[in-house]
C-alpha positions in Angstrom: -12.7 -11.9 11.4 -13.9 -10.3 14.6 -17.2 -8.7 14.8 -15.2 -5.6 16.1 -12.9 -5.3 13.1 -14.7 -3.4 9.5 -15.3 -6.3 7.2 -13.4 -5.8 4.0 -16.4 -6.2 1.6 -13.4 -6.7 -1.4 -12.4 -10.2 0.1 -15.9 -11.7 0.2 -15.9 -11.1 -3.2 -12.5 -12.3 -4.0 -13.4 -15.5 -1.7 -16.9 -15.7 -3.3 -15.4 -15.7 -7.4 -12.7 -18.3 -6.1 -15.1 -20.3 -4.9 -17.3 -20.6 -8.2 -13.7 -21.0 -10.5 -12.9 -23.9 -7.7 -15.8 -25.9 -8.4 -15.4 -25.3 -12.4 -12.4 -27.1 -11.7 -13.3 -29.2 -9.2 -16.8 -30.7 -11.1 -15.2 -33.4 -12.7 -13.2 -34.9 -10.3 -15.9 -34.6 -7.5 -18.4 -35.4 -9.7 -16.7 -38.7 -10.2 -17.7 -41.8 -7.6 -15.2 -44.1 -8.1 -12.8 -41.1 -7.2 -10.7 -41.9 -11.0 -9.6 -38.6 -12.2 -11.8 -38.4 -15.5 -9.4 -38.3 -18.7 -10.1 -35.7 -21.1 -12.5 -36.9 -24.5 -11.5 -36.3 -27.5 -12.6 -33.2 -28.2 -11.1 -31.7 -25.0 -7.3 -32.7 -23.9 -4.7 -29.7 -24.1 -6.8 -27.7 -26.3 -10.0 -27.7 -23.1 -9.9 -24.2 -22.2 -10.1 -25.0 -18.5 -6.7 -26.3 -18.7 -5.5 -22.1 -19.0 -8.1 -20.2 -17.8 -9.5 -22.2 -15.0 -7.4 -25.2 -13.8 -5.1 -24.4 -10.9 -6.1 -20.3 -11.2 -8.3 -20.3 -8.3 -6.8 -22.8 -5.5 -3.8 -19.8 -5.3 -6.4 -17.3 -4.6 -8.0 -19.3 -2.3 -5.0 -20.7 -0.1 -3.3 -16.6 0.3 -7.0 -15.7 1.1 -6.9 -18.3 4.0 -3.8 -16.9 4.9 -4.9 -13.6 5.0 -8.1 -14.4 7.1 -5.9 -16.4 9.6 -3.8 -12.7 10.5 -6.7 -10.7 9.9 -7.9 -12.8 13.0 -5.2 -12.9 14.9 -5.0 -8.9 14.8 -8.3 -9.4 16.2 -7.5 -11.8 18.7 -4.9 -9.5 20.7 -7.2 -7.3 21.7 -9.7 -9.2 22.8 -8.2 -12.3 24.3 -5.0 -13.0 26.9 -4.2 -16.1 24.7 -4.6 -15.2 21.0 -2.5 -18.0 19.5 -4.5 -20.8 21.5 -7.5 -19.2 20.0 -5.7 -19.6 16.4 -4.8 -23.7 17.5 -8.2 -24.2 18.5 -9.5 -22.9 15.1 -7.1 -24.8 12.8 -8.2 -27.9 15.2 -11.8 -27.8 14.2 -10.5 -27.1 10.7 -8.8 -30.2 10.3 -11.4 -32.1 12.1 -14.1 -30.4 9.4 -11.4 -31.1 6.3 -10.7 -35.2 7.6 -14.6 -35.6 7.7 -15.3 -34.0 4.2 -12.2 -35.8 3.0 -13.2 -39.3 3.6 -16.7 -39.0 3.8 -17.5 -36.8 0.7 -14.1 -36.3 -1.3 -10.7 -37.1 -1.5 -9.7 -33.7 -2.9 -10.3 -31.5 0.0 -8.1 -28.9 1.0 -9.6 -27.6 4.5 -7.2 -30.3 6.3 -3.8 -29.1 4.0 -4.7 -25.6 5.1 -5.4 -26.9 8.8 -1.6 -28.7 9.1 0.0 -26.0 7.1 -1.9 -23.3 9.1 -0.4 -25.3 12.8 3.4 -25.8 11.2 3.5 -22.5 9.4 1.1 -19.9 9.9 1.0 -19.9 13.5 5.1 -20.4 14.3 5.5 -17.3 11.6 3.2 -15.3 14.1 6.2 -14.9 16.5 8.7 -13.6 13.2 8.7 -10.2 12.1 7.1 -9.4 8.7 9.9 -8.9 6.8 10.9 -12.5 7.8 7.7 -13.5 7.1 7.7 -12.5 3.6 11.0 -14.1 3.2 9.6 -17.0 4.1 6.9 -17.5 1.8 9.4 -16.3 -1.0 11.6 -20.1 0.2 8.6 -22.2 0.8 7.1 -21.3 -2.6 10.2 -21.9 -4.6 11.1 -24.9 -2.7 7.4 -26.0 -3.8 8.4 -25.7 -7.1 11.6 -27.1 -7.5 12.3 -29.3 -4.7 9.1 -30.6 -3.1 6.9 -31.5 -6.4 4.0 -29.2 -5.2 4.0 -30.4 -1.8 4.5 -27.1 -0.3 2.7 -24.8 -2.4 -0.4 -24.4 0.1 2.2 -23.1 3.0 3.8 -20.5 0.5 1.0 -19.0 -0.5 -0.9 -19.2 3.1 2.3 -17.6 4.0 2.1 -14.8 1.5 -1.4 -14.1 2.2 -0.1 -13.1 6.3 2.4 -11.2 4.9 0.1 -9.1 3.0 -2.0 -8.5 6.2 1.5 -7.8 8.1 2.1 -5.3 5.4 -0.8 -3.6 5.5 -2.0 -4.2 1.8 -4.9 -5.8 2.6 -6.6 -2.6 4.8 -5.7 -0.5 1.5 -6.9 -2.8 -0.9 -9.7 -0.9 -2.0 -8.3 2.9 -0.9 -6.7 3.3 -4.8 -6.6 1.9 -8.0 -2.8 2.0 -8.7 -2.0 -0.6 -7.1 -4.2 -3.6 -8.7 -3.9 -1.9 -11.9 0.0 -1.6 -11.6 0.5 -5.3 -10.6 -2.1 -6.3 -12.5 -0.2 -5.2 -15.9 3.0 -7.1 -14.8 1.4 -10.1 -13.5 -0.7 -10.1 -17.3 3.0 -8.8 -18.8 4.1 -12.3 -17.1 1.1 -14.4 -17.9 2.1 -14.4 -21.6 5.2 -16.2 -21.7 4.4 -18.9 -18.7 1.1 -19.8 -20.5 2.6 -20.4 -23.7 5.6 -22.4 -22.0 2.6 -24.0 -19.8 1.3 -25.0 -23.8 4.4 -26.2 -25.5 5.0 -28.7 -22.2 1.5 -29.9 -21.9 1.7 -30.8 -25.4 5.2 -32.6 -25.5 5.9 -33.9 -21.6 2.0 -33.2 -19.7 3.6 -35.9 -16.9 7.1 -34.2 -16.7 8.8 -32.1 -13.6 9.0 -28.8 -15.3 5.4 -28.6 -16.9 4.1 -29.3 -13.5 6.7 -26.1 -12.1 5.3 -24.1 -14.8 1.5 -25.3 -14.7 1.8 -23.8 -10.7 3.6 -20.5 -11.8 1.0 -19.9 -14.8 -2.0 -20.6 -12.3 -0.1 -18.2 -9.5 0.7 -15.5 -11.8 -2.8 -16.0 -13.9 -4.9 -15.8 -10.6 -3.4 -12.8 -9.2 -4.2 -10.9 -12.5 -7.8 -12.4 -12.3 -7.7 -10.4 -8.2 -6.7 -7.6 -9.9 -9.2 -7.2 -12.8 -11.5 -8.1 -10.3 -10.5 -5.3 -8.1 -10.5 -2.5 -10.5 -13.8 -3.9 -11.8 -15.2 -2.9 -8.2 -14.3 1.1 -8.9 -16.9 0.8 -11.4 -20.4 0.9 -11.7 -20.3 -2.7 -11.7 -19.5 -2.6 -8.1 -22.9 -3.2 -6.9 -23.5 -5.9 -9.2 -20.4 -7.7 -8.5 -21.0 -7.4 -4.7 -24.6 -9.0 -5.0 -23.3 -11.9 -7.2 -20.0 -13.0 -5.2 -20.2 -11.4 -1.6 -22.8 -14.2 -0.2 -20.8 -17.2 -1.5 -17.8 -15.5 -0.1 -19.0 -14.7 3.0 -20.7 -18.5 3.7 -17.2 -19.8 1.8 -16.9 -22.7 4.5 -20.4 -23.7 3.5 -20.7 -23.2 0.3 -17.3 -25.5 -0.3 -18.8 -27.9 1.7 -21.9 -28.7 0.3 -20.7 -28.0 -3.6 -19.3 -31.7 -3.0 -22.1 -33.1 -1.9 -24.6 -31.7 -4.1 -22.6 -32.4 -7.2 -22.1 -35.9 -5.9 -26.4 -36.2 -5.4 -26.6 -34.4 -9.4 -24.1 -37.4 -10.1 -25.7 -40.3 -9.1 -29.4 -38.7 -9.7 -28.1 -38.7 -13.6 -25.4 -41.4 -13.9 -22.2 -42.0 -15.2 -20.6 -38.7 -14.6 -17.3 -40.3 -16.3 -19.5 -39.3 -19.6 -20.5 -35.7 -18.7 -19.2 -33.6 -21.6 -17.9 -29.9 -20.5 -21.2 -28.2 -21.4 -22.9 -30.9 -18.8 -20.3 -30.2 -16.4 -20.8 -26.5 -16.6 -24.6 -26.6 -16.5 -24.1 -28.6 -13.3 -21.9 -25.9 -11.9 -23.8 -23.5 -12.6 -26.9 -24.6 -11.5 -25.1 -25.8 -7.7 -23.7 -22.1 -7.6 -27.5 -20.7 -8.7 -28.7 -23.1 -5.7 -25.8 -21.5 -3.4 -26.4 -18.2 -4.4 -30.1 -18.2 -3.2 -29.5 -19.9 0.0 -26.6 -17.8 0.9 -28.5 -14.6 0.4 -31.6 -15.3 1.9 -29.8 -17.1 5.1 -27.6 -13.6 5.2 -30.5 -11.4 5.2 -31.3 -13.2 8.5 -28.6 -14.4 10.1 -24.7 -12.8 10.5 -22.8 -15.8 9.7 -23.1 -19.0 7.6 -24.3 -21.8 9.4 -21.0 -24.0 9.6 -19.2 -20.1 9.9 -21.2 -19.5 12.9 -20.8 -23.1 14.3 -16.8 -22.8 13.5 -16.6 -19.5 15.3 -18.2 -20.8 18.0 -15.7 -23.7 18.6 -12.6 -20.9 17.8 -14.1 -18.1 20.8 -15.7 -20.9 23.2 -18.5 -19.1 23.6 -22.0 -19.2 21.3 -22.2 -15.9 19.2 -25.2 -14.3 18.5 -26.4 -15.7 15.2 -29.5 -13.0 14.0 -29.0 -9.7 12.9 -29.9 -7.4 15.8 
């Protein structure tokens, strides 16, 4: 976002709690040199609650955020600059660039360079379409994901769906009422019922087949927009404050913070050895001790500084010119 435009303090939030269910799911995988997806022990398997409550909840959440950031900064952009959309190339560029390097330097699994390419085929042709069309679009790209393309273009769907929320205007009222998250938030939980006891009976009979991969994606998009939801009521409460203190500095140094979760689980890896062995306790002692680590950086740096330092780097590279980096 611009530094002219009101920061919506609800999305660092949002982007801050994605970020910590990400590397729950993320820990083993990453955690992993040899770069072998870990197989479950036996005491994990279908029954491993990350499996419906954590894995594939929060990589929805974080791709329409993305989306939502990419228009919130093009709405930015055409007031400020005669060529918004060369700004938005340039940004995607570095993007890609960052995602490649943490790719295969650090870890396989990185998603910066999917949102990069989808953001320069997608995001930025959709920015000449009108909204309605837009919306449309995400609609055919998501269920082509699902039943055409194996998964391969989930990430465009939801980037998609995330600029159409911004073209909508949902995203400037997201905190103005309560109806709205609590409305959607009982028919995306209504929903979550059935696909996450289809999303058992599959993973239990055919884990490697078509359809319990389709349903796996539809639990994890319908189970992660409830989780937005809760999440947004939860911040008309006195809980606000608390919330906001937890999440907003990991949301608001996301680039960061995603960044160096790899390599610091990949230093508590080989400081304590075969991470193929970790048990789900050890895994989530690691996580939360990285997010603890995170957490303390992030709001110390902030009460200094405007912007993360990879944040303040990237927006440098996107506006061509140095922004300033303290807090007047």
């Amino acid at each position: 976002m611009s530094e002219r435009r009101r920061r919506i303090d609800a999305l660092d939030v949002i982007r801050g709690f994605a970020l910590c269910g990400i590397l729950l799911a993320n820990v083993g995988p990453i955690s992993n040199i040899s770069g072998r997806i870990v197989p479950p022990g036996p005491s994990e398997g279908t029954s491993d609650w990350t499996g419906y409550l954590v894995d594939h909840r929060f990589f929805p959440i974080f791709a329409v955020l993305f989306g939502v950031g990419f228009a919130l900064l093009l709405e930015s952009a055409e007031g400020r600059t005669a060529s918004p959309r060369l700004l938005l190339v340039r940004r995607l560029l570095v993007l890609l660039v960052i995602g490649l390097l943490h790719m295969f330097l650090i870890w396989p699994g990185d998603v910066l360079a999917i949102y990069a390419v989808s953001g320069l085929l997608f995001l930025l042709p959709s920015t000449w379409l009108p909204r309605w069309a837009v919306a449309v679009l995400a609609a055919v790209v998501l269920v082509a994901s699902l039943f055409v393309t194996d998964g391969y273009l989930l990430a465009p769907g939801l980037l998609l769906g995330g600029a159409a929320l911004v073209r909508y205007g949902v995203i400037d009222r997201i905190e103005r009422s309560a109806k709205g998250p609590a409305m959607t938030g009982v028919l995306l939980a209504a929903a979550a019922v059935p696909t996450l006891a289809l999303q058992v009976v599959f993973q239990l009979n055919d884990p490697a087949g078509r359809t319990a991969g389709v349903v796996t994606a539809v639990a994890g998009m319908v189970i992660g927009g409830m989780y937005v939801c809760v999440l947004l009521l939860l911040l008309r409460t006195p809980l606000r404050a608390a919330l906001h203190a937890l999440f907003a500095p990991l949301g608001r140094m996301a680039l960061t913070n995603y960044l160096t979760a790899s390599m610091l689980v990949l230093a508590v890896a080989h400081l304590h050895g075969r991470p193929q062995d970790w048990t789900r306790p050890v895994q989530l002692a690691v996580v939360i001790g990285v997010l603890a680590a995170q957490w303390l950086f992030s709001t110390l740096w902030l009460r200094r500084y405007r912007f993360g330092p990879l944040e303040w780097l990237w927006r440098w590279a996107t506006w061509g010119r140095r922004p300033a980096l303290q807090h007047a």
